[in-house]
C-alpha positions as CSV (number, residue, x, y, z in Angstrom):
1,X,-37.0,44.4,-71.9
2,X,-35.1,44.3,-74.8
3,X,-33.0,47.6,-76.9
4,X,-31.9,47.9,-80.2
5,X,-28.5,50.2,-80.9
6,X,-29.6,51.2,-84.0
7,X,-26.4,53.3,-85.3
8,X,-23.2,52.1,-83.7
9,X,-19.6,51.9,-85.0
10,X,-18.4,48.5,-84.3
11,X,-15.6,48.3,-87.2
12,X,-14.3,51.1,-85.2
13,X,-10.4,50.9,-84.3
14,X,-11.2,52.2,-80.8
15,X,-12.7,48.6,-80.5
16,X,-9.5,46.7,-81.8
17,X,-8.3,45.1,-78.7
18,X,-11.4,44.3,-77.3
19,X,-14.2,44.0,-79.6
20,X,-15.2,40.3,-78.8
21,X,-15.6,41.7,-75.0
22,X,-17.4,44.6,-76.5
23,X,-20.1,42.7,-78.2
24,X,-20.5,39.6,-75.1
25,X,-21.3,42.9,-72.9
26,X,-24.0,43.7,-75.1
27,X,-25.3,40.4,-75.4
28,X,-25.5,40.6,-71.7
29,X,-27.1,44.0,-71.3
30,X,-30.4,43.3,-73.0
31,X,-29.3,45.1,-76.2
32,X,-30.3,41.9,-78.7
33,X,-30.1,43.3,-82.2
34,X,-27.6,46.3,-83.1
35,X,-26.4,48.2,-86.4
36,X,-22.7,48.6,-87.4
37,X,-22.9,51.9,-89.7
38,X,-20.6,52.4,-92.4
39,X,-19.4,55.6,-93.0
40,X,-16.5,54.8,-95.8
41,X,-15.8,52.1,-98.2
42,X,-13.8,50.9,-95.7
43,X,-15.8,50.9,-92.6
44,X,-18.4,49.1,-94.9
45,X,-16.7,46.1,-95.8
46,X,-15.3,45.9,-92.0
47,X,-19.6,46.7,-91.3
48,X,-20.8,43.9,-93.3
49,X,-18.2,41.4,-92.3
50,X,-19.1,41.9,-88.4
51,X,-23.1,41.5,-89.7
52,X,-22.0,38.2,-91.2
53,X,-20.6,37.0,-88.2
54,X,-23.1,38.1,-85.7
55,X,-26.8,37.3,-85.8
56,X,-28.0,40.1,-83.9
57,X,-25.7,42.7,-85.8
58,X,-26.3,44.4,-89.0
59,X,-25.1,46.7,-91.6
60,X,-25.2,49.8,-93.1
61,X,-23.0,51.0,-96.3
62,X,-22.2,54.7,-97.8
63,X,-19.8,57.5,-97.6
64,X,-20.1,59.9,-95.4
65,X,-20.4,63.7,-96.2
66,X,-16.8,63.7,-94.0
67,X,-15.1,60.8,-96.3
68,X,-16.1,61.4,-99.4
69,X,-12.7,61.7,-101.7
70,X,-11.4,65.2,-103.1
71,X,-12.7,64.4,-107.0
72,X,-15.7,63.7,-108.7
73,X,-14.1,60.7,-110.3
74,X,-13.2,59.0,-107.3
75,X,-15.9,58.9,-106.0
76,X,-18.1,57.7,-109.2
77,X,-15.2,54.4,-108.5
78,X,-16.0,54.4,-104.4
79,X,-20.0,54.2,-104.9
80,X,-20.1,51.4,-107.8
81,X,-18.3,49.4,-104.9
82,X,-20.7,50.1,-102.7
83,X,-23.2,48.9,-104.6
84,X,-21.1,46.0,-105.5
85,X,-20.8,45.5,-101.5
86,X,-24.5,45.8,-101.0
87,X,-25.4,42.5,-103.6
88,X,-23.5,40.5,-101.4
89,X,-24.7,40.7,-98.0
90,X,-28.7,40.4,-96.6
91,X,-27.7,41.5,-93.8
92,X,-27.2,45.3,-95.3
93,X,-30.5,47.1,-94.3
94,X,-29.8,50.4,-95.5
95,X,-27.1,53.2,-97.5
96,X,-25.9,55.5,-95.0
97,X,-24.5,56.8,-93.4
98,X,-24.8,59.8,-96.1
99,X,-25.4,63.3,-95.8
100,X,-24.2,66.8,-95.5
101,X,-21.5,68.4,-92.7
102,X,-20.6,71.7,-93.3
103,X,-18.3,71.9,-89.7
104,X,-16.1,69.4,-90.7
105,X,-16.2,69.7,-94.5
106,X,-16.5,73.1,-95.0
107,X,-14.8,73.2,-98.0
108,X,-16.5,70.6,-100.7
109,X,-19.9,71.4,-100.4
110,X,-21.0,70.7,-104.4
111,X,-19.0,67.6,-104.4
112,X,-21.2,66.7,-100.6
113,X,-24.8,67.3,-102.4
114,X,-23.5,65.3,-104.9
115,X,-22.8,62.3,-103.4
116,X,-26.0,62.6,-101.1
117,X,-28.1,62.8,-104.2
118,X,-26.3,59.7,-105.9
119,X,-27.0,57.7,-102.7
120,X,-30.4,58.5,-102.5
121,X,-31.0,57.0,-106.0
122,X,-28.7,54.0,-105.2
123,X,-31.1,53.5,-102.3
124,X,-34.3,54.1,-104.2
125,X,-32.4,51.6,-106.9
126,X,-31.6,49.0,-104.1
127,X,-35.1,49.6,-102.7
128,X,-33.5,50.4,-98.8
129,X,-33.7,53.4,-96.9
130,X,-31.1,56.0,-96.0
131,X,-29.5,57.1,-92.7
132,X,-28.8,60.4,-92.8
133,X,-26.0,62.4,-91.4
134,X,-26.1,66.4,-91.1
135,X,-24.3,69.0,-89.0
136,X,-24.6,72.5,-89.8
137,X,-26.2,71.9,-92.7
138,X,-29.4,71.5,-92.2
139,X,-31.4,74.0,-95.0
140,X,-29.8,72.1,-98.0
141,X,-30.0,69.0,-96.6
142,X,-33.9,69.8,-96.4
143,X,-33.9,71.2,-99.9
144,X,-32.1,67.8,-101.2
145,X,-35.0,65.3,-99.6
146,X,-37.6,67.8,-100.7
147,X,-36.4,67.7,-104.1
148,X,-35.6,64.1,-104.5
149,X,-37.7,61.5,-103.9
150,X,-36.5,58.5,-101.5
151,X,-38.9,55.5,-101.5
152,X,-38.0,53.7,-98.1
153,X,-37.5,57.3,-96.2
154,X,-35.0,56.4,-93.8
155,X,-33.6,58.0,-90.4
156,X,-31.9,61.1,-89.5
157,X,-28.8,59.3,-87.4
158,X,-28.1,61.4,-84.3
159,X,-30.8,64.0,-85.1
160,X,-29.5,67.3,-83.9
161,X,-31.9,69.2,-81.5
162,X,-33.4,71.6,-84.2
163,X,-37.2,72.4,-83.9
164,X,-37.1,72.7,-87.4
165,X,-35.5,70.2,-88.4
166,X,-37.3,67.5,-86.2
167,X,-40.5,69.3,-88.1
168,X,-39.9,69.1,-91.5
169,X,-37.9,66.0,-91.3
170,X,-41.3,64.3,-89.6
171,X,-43.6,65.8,-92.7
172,X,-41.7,64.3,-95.1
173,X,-41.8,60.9,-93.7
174,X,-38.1,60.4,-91.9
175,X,-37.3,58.4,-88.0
176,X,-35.5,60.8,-85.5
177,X,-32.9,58.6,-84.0
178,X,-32.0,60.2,-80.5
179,X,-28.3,59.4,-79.0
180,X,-26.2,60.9,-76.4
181,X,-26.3,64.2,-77.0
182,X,-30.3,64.1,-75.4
183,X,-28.6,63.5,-72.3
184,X,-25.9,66.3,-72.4
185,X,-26.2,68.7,-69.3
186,X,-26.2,71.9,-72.0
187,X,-28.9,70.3,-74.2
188,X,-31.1,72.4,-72.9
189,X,-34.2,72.1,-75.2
190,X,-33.8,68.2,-75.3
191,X,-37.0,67.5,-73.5
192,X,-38.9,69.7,-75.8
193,X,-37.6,68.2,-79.0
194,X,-37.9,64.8,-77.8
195,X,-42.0,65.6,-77.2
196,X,-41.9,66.9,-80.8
197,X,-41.5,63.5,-81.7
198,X,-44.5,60.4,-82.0
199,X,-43.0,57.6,-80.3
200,X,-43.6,55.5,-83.7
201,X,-41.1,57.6,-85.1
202,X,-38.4,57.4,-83.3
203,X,-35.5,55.7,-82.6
204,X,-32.4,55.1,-79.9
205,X,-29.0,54.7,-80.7
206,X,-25.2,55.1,-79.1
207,X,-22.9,56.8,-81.8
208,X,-20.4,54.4,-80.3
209,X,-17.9,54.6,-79.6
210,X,-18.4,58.5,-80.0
211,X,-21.0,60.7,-78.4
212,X,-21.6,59.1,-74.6
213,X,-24.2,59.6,-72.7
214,X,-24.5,61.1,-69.2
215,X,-23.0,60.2,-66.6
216,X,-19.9,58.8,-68.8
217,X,-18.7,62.3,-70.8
218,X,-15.3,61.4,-71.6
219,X,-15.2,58.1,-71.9
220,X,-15.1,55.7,-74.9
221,X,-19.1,54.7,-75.7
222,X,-20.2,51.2,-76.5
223,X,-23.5,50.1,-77.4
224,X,-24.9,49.1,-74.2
225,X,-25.3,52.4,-73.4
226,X,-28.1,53.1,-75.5
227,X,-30.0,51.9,-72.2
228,X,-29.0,55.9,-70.8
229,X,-30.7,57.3,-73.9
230,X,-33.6,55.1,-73.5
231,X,-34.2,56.4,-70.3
232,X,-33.8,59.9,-70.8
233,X,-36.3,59.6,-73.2
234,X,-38.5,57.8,-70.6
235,X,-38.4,60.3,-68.7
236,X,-39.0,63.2,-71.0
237,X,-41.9,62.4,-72.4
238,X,-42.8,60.8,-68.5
239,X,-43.4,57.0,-69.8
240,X,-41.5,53.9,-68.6
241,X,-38.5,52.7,-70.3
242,X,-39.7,49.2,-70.8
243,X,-42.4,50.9,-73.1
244,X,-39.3,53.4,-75.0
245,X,-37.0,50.4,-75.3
246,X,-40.4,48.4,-77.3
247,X,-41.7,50.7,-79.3
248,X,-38.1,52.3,-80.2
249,X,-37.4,48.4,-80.9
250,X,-40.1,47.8,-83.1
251,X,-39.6,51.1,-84.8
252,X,-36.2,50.0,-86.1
253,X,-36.9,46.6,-87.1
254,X,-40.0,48.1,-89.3
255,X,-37.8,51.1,-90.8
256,X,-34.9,48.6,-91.6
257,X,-37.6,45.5,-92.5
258,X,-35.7,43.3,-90.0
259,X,-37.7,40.3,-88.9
């Protein structure tokens, strides 16, 4: 059996002391390809430059609907060097993570659509899909992928547990990615979303070192736990996880064209 983290945060500063442990643990937990998302110019760079010097890792590049900059002109500078990042590297497989969050970011909402919609045409432009990042914001960020067209599709990171949503979101093409949150003791309509999904459209992922699963609430999340949300899933829709942790595998390497 193999897994595939497919969003994970290994640039993160939570991993500074130990990251080289980090990633020998996951090399050692059946987990053999993972993807470092970038959520800021900065995380990006750091993204790409841990892809580079891992097979089994990749990269994703964007800003985040939480780090985009406070003007319009700033961030015109910040997306020309992502797309500057994303010649460089083959190891980027998509822009993201990108989106709209309206808990966080309450305030900048224009300035949010704006750089979602300039991502998706630098992803249409790059011919890569998107990861998608939304939180309480999930009737514009509908409207936006209705609207605009995105070529590759792409994944909705961390999908939260919204009927509709997981609906639309499936009609127009997009993977769910499921992470910790399935497993959450209050989730109480996880089983039923997860069933809303066809297993070749969906993925696993950790959020680490955010988000972990049950039974480790609290504590700092690394990719090999993704093996928690590939058996809650498992169980959920009452298969084995050797059959979630291949199809969810497959899935990823065909949404991200990974070979």
């Amino acid at each position: 059996m193999e897994l595939f983290d497919s969003h994970c945060h290994l640039d993160d500063e939570q991993f500074n002391e130990d990251r080289e442990e980090v990633i020998k643990q996951i090399q050692s937990n059946k987990i053999t390809k993972i993807i470092s998302a970038g959520y800021s110019l900065e995380s990006s760079i750091k993204a790409v430059q841990l892809a580079e010097q891992y097979d089994f890792i990749y990269a994703t590049c964007g800003i985040s609907p939480n780090d985009i900059p406070q003007a319009e002109q700033e961030l015109w500078i910040m997306l020309d060097k992502i797309k500057q990042l994303t010649t460089q590297s083959k190891k980027i497989v998509a822009i993201g993570e990108i989106g709209l969050d309206y808990h966080w970011n309450q305030e900048n909402k224009e300035l949010q659509k704006i750089a979602f919609k300039k991502q998706i045409e630098l992803a249409n432009e790059l011919n890569l899909p998107i990861v998608i990042h939304t939180r309480e914001a999930i009737m514009d960020t509908l409207e936006i992928l209705k609207e605009q067209k995105v070529i590759k599709k792409g994944v909705f990171h961390c999908c939260p547990l919204n009927r509709e949503l997981v609906k639309e979101a499936l009609k127009l093409g997009f993977y769910i990615s499921f992470a910790g949150p399935v497993t959450f003791k209050n989730s109480k309509n996880a089983d039923e979303i997860i069933n809303m999904v066809p297993n070749e459209k969906m993925l696993i992922e950790t959020d680490s070192p955010y988000l972990s699963p049950e039974p480790l609430r609290g504590r700092r999340n690394v990719p090999s736990n993704v093996k928690y949300i590939a058996q809650k899933i498992a169980d959920a829709k009452q298969i084995e996880i050797e059959e979630v942790a291949n199809t969810t595998y497959k899935n990823a390497e065909k949404i991200f064209e990974i070979k």
